[in-house]
Structures are given as C-alpha cells and as structure tokens.
C-alpha positions as CSV (number, residue, x, y, z in Angstrom):
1,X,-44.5,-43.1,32.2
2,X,-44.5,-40.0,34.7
3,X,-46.3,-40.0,37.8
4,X,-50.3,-38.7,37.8
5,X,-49.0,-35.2,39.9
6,X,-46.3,-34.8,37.2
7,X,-48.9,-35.1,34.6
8,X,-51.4,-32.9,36.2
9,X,-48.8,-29.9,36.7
10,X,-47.8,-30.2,32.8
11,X,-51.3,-29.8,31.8
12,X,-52.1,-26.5,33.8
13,X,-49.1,-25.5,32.4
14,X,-51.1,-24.6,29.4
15,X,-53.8,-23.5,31.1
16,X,-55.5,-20.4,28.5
17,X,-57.8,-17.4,29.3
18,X,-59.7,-16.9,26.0
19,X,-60.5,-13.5,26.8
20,X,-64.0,-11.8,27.2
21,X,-67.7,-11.8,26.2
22,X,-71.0,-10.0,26.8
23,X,-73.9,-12.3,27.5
24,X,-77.1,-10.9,28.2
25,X,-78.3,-11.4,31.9
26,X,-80.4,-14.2,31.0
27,X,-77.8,-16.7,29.6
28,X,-75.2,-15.6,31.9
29,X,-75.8,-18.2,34.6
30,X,-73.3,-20.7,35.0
31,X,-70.7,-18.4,33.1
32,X,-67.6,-16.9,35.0
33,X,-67.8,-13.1,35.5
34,X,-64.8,-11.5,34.2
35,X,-64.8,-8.3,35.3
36,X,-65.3,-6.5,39.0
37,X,-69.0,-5.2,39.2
38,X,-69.6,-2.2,41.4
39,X,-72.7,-0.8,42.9
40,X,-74.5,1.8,40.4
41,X,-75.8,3.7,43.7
42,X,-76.1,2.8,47.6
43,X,-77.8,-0.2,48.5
44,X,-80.6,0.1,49.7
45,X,-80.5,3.5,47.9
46,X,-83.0,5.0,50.7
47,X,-84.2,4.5,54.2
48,X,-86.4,1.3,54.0
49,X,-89.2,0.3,56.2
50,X,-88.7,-3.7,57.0
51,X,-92.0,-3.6,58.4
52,X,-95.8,-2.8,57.8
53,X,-97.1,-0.7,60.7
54,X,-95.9,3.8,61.1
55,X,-93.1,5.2,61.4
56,X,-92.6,8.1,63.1
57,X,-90.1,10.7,64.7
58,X,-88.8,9.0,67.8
59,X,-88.3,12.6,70.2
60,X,-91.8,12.3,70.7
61,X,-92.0,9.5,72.2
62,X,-89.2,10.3,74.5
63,X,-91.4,13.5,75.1
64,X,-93.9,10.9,76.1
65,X,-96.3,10.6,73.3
66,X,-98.2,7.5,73.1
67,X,-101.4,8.1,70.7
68,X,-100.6,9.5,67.1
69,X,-102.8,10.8,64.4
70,X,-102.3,9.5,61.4
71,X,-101.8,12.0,58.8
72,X,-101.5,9.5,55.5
73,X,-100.3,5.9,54.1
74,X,-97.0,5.5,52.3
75,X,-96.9,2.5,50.4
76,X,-93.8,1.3,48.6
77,X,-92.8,2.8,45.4
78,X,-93.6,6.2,46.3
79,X,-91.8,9.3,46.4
80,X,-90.1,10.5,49.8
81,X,-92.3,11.9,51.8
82,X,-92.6,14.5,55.3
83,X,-94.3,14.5,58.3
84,X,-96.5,17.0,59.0
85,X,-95.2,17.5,62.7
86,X,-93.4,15.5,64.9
87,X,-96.7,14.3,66.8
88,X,-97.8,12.4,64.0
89,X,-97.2,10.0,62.1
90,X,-97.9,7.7,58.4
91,X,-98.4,4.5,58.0
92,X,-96.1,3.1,56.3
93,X,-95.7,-0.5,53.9
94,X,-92.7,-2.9,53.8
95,X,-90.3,-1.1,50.9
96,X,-91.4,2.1,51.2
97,X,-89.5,5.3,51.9
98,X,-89.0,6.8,55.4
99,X,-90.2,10.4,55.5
100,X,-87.3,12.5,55.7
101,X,-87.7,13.9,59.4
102,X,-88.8,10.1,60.6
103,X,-86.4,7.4,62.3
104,X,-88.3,4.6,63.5
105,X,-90.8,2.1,62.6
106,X,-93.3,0.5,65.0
107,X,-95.4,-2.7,63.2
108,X,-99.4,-3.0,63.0
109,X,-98.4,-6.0,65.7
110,X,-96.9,-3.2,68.1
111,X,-100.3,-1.2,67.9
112,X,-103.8,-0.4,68.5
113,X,-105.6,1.5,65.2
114,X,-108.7,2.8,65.5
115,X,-110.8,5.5,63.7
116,X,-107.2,7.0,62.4
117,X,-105.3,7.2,65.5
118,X,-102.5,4.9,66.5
119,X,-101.6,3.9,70.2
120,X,-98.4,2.4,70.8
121,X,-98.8,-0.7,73.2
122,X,-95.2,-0.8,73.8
123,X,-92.0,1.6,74.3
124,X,-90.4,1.0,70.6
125,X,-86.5,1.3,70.5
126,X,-85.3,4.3,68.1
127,X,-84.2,3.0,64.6
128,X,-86.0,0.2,64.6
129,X,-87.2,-1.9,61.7
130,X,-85.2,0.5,59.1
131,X,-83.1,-0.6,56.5
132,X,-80.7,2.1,56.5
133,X,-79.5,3.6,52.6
134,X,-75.9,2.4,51.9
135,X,-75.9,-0.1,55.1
136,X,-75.4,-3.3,52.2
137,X,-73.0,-1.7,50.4
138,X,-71.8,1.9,49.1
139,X,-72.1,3.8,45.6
140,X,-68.9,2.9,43.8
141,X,-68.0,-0.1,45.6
142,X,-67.4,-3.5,44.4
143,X,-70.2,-5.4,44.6
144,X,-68.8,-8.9,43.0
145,X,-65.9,-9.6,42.6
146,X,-64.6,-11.5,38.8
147,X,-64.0,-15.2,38.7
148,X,-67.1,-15.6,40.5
149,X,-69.1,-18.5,39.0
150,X,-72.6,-17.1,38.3
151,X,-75.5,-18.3,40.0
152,X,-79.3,-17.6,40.4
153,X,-78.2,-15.3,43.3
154,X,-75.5,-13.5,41.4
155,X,-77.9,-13.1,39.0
156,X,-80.1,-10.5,41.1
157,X,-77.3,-9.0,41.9
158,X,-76.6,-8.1,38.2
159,X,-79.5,-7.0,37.8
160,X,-80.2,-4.8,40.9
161,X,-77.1,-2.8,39.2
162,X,-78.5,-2.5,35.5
163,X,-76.0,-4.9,34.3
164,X,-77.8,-6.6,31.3
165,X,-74.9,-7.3,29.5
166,X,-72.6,-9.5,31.5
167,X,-69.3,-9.4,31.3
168,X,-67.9,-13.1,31.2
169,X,-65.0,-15.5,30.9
170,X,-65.0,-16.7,27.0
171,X,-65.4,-20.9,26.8
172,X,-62.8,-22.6,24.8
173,X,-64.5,-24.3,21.3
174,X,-63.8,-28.0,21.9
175,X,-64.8,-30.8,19.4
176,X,-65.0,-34.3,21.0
177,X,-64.3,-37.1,18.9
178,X,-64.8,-41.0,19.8
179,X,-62.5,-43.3,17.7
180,X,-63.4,-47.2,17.0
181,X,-65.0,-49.6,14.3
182,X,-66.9,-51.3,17.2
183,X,-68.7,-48.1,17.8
184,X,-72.6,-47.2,17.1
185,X,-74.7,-44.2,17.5
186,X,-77.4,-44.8,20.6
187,X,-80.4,-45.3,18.5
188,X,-79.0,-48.0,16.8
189,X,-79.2,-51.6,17.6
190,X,-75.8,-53.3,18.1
191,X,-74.9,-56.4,16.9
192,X,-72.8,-58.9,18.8
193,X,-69.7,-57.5,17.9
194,X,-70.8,-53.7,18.2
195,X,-71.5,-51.3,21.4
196,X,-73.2,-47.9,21.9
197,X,-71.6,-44.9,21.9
198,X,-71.2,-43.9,25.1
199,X,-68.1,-42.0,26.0
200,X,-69.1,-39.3,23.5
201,X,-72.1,-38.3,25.1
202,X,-70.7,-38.6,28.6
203,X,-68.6,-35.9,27.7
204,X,-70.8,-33.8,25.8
205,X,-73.1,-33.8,29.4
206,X,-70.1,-32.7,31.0
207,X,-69.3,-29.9,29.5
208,X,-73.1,-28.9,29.0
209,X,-73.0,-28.4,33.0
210,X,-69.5,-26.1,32.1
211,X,-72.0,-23.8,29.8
212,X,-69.5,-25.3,27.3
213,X,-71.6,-26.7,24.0
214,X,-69.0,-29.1,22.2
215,X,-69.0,-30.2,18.5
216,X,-68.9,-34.1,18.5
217,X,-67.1,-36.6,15.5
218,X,-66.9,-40.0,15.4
219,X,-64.5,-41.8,13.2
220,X,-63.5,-44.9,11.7
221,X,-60.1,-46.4,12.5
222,X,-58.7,-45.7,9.1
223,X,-55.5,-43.5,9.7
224,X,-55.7,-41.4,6.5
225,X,-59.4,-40.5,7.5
226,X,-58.6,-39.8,11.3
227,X,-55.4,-37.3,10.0
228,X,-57.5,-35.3,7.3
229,X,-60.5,-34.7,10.3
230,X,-57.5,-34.1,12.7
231,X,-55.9,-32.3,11.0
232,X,-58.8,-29.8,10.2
233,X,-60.1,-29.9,13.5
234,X,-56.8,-28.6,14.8
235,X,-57.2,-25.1,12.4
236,X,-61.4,-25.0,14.1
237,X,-60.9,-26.0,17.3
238,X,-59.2,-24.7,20.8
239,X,-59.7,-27.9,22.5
240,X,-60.1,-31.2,21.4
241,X,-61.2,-34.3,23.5
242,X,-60.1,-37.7,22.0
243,X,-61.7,-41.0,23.4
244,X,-59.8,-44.2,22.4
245,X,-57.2,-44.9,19.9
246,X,-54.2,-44.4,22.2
247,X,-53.0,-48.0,23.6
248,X,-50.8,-50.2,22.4
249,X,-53.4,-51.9,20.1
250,X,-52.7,-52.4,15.7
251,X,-55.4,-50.0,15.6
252,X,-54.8,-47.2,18.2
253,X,-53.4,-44.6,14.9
254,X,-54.0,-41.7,17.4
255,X,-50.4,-41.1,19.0
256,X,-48.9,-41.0,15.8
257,X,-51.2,-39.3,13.7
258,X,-51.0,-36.7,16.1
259,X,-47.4,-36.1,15.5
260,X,-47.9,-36.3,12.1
261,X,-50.2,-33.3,12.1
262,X,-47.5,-30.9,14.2
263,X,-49.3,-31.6,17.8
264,X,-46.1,-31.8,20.5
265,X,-47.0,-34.4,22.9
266,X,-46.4,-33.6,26.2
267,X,-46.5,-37.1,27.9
268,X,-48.3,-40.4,26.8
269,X,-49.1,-42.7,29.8
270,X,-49.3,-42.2,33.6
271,X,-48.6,-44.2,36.2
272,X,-52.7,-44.3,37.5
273,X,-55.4,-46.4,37.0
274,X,-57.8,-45.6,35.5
275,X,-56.5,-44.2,32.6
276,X,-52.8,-44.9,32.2
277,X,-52.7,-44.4,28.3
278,X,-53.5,-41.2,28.7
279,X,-52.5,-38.8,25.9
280,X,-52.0,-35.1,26.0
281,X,-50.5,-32.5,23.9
282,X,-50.4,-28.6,22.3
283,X,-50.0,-27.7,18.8
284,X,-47.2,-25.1,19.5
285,X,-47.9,-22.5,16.6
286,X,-52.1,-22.9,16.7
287,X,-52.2,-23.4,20.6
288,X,-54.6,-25.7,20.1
289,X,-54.9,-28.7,23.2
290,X,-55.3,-32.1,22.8
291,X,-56.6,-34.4,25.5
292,X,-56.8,-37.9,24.4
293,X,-58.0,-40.2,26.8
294,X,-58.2,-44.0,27.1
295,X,-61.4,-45.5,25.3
296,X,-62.4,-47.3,28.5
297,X,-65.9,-45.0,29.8
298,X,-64.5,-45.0,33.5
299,X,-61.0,-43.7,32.1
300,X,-62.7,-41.4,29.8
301,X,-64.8,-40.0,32.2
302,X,-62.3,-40.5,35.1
303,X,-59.2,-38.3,33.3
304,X,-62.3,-35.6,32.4
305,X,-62.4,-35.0,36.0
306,X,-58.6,-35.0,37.3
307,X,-57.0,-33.0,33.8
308,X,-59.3,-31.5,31.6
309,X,-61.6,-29.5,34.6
310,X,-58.5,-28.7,36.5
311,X,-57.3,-27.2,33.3
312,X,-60.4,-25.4,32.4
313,X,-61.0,-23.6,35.7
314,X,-57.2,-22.7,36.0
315,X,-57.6,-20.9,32.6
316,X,-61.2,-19.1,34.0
317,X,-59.6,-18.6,37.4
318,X,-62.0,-21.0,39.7
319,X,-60.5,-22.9,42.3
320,X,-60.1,-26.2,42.0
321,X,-62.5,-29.0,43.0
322,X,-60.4,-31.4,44.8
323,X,-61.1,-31.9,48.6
324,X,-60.6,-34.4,51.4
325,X,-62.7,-36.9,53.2
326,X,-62.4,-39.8,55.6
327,X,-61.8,-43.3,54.3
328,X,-65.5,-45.3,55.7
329,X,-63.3,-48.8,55.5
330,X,-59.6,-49.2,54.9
331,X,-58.1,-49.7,51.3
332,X,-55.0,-50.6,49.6
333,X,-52.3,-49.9,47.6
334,X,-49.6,-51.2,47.5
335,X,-48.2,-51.0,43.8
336,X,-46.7,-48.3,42.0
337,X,-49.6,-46.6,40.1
338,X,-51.9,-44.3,42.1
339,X,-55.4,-45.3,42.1
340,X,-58.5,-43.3,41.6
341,X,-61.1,-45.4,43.4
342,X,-64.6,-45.1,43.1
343,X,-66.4,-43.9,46.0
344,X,-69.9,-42.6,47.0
345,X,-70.1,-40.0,50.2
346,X,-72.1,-39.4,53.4
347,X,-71.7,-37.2,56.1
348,X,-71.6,-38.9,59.4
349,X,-71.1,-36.5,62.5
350,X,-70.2,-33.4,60.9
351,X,-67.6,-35.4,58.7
352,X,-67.5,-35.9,55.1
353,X,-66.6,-39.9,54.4
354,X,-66.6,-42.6,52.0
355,X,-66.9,-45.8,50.8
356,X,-65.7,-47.7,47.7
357,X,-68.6,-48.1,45.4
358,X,-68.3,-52.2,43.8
359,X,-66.9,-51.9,40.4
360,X,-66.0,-54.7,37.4
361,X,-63.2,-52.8,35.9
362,X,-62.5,-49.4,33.8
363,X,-65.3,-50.4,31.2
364,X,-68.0,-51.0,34.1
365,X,-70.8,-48.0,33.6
366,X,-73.0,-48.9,35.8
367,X,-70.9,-48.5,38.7
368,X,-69.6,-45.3,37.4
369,X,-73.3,-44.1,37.7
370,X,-73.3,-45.0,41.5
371,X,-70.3,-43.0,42.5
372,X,-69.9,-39.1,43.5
373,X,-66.0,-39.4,43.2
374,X,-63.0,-40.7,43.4
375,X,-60.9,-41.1,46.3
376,X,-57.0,-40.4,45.5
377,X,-54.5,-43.3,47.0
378,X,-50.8,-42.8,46.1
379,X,-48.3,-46.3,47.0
380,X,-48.3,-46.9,50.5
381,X,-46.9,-50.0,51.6
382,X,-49.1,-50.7,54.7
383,X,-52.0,-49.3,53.1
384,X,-55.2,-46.9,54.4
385,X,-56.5,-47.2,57.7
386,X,-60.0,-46.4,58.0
387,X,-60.6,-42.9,58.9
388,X,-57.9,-41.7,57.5
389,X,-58.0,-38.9,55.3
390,X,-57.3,-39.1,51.7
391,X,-57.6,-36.3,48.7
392,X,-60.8,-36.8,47.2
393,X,-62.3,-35.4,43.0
394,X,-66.3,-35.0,43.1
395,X,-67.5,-36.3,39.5
C-alpha cells in the first residue's frame, strides 16, 4: 500500500486537457473558458450619465450660472448629442450619452424644475455622476482571463462582447459502472438480501454539478460479462468510474480483469480510510483512466472528492478545492492510515471550523448526507488539539 499523498500525486500525473469546444452562450455556464476574451470596444464605450437629472458644461457654473434653460431631453439609447451653448443645458436619463461639449451631471434631487428652467440648489463638483468611456476597461484588453469557471456573472460579460459562441475546456466522456449481484435499480423493491443502487447515482449527481453528463452500467459479477463490457468501454470511453469489485472478496473480478484487458495499474490500495482498496490505472496506448473505487457509498463518494476532482480540474486548469479550518473538538489518530473524517462547518468569529459529524461506518449514508467535508488527519501520535488547524476537502 502507498500512502494517500503518494497516491494523489500519481493520479494528477495523468491529469489530460481534452482540448476545445464552442458552446453557445446559453449552455456555457458552469463550463471552463478556454481561451482569453478581450474587450470588442471600450467599456463603457461612451460617456454615461449614472444619474437622471442634466448635465451640463461645468465653466458656466464657475462663471456663476445658477438657472439653466433646458433646451431638450436625452434619454438612453440615443445618439450623441450637443449643447446648444454652454448656458444651457438637457436633461438627461440614467444610460444615456453625454453631449459632446458637456462634463457634468447634476440629479432631479440636486434641482428645482419649473416651466423648463433648471436651478441648481447646490454648487455641483465637475465630472460628477459620469461614467467615463474606457474607465472599466480598454478596446483590445483582456477582459477574462481562460480557466475561469463560468458563472451567471461571466456570462454577461460574454455577452456584453458578442461572444455567443464560447470558447470552453472539452469534458472528458466517462461511463460509471456499479459492480454487484446484491444490487437493484431504485424503483425496485429489495428483498432481504438485496440493496438500492446508490453509489451509481451519487456519482452521476456529481458530475452533473461538473457540466459532465456520464453514461451509467451496472453489471453482474460474472467475470466473462464484466471483461467484454470493459473491455468495450475502454475503446468509448476517456474516463471510467468503477464502484465495487476491488477487495479481497471471491467475487471482487475487477483488479484482474483490468489487467487482462491492457489497463496498467498504477497502485491498488492506500493507506486511508475510507477507501483503502482503492484502484486506479491508464490504459497506456488508449489513454483511457480508470478509477475504481471501493463499493462502500462513503468510500465511493469519499475517493470522488480527494482523486477524481483533483484530477479533473488539474486537466481544466482550476485550482484545487482543498482548504483549512479549525478543529471545533480534538480528534485522533494515532494509527498508520490517514483518516478522512466527516465533518460539518460553521464560521465562528471570522474563523472557518468544524466538527465531526456521528457516523456508523463507510456504508453509513445518512451521515454522509449531514456532512460538508472531510477533515484530513495524517498519524500523529498525541493526536489534534482543538483549534488546531487541519487540511480540509468540501464534498
């Protein structure tokens, strides 16, 4: 067995960028952008007025002008537009264009209008309540930078430029297959001897939220059945995400049929729990990568989290998720696996923290459901204090 960081570092080893597609703007969110995007023209691309009131040329009110005809309305969406002289002056909408030979707007809340004349009720300062062309950002620049995860924001951005057809990172095609007699599909009711499927579909979810649709198998343990679907899944696939079939057990054919089938395993087991059968390889000729994880949900859903993502987002080039945060209570470990505790998390004081989350063992989903992580613990023979601080994997 190696040890979990050992593990980890062999995996992003084979981390992959599967090149580029275009997605148009609407499915792009969630995606990675792939490419630098740069501004089409200056933003803002003119002088904007921030406020409702008039704008006006500023000299005459240092020449002492108070009262101002106003000569017409410029609402946004117009053309630009000129005073007619320097003592008067428009009003003017949130949006729309300065007049050329204007520099200042003075709002409605600023004024008295009456019978088309406007009287300042207070000294306004020159420049104000403008939104000066190129202040956010210049023609030519880079607007958003690549391996930038797309969001709702990001998405305006795109398309303030024009940029309908988004360059993004492309998703690996990953199959997940669940192994094991004792399975059944969840609209089925078990017998005694029989449980849901489960890990399947936790998976599936997860890569949903990673834009990533998978295809999903389940099959028998017969070893002739699981190498011919293997074996064709390999050709198909970039990815694929095993769940059970690789303990110790007179049924776990998965290590084995693996080999068989020209898949190079990299390790099998890790000195963690949960988890510790963990499986993973690369077909060196097809590139194709094989997690195959421990049948137990929380070691399934657990080894998701600390190899597959880390993989995935080294390939798109995200930065990882793992953080920090203070231990709420003191924990141990003293023997020679690290641990992958479950925790939930509260800030308290401006500090990120945690607390172990009561579990009955790697098959226990209903405490998986209550966490928001895992807390990392490496051997330590006096154990964690609490408040210490500890590395910490958001599921």
């Amino acid at each position: 067995m190696i040890h979990y960081s050992e593990a980890l570092e062999l995996v992003l080893q084979h981390a992959r960028d599967y090149g580029i597609e275009r997605v148009h703007l609407k499915k792009a969110v969630g995606r990675v952008l792939a490419e630098n995007i740069q501004a089409d023209r200056d933003f803002p691309p003119f002088n904007r007025a921030t406020k409702d009131g008039i704008v006006l040329n500023y000299s005459a009110v240092e020449n002492g002008r108070r009262v101002f005809e106003i000569s017409g309305i410029l609402p946004a969406g117009t053309p630009a537009s000129v005073l007619e002289d320097q003592e008067t002056c428009m009003e003017i909408m949130t949006g729309a264009v300065v007049p050329f030979d204007a520099d200042t707007v003075v709002m409605y809340e600023r004024l008295q209008v009456e019978n088309g004349i406007a009287t300042l009720q207070s000294t306004p300062e020159k420049g104000q309540n403008i939104h000066y062309r190129g202040s956010d950002i210049g023609k030519g620049d880079v607007i958003l930078e690549a391996n930038k995860r797309i969001t709702a924001s990001v998405i305006g951005v795109l398309a303030s430029v024009g940029v309908y057809e988004v360059p993004v990172k492309k998703l690996p095609r990953v199959a997940v297959i669940s192994t094991g007699n004792e399975l059944v599909e969840v609209d089925i009711i078990p017998e005694a001897h029989q449980i849901r499927k489960s890990n399947s579909y936790a998976l599936h979810a997860a890569l949903s939220s990673e834009k990533i649709e998978p295809m999903m198998l389940h099959l028998q343990d017969d070893k002739d059945i699981i190498r011919q679907k293997l074996n064709y899944l390999v050709d198909e696939f970039d990815v694929l995400l095993l769940s059970g079939g690789v303990s110790r057990g007179k049924y776990d054919f998965i290590p084995d049929v693996l080999q068989e089938i020209g898949i190079e395993k990299s390790f099998h087991r890790v000195l963690q729990r949960p988890g510790k059968p963990f499986w993973f390889g690369i077909h060196p000729e097809k590139g194709t990568v094989v997690f195959s994880f421990p049948g137990n949900p929380v070691s399934t859903f657990a080894n998701y989290h600390l190899y597959f993502k880390p993989w995935l987002f080294k390939g798109m080039g995200l930065p990882g998720q793992t953080r920090t945060v203070v231990l709420g209570q003191a924990m141990e470990n003293t023997g020679p696996l690290t641990l992958f505790i479950k925790v939930s998390v509260y800030w308290e004081d401006g500090v990120l923290k945690a607390t172990p989350v009561k579990t009955n063992g790697s098959g226990d989903l209903v405490s998986l459901a209550k966490a928001d992580g895992l807390v990392e613990l490496q051997s330590k023979a006096n154990g964690f204090k609490e408040g210490e601080v500890v590395p910490y994997h958001p599921i």
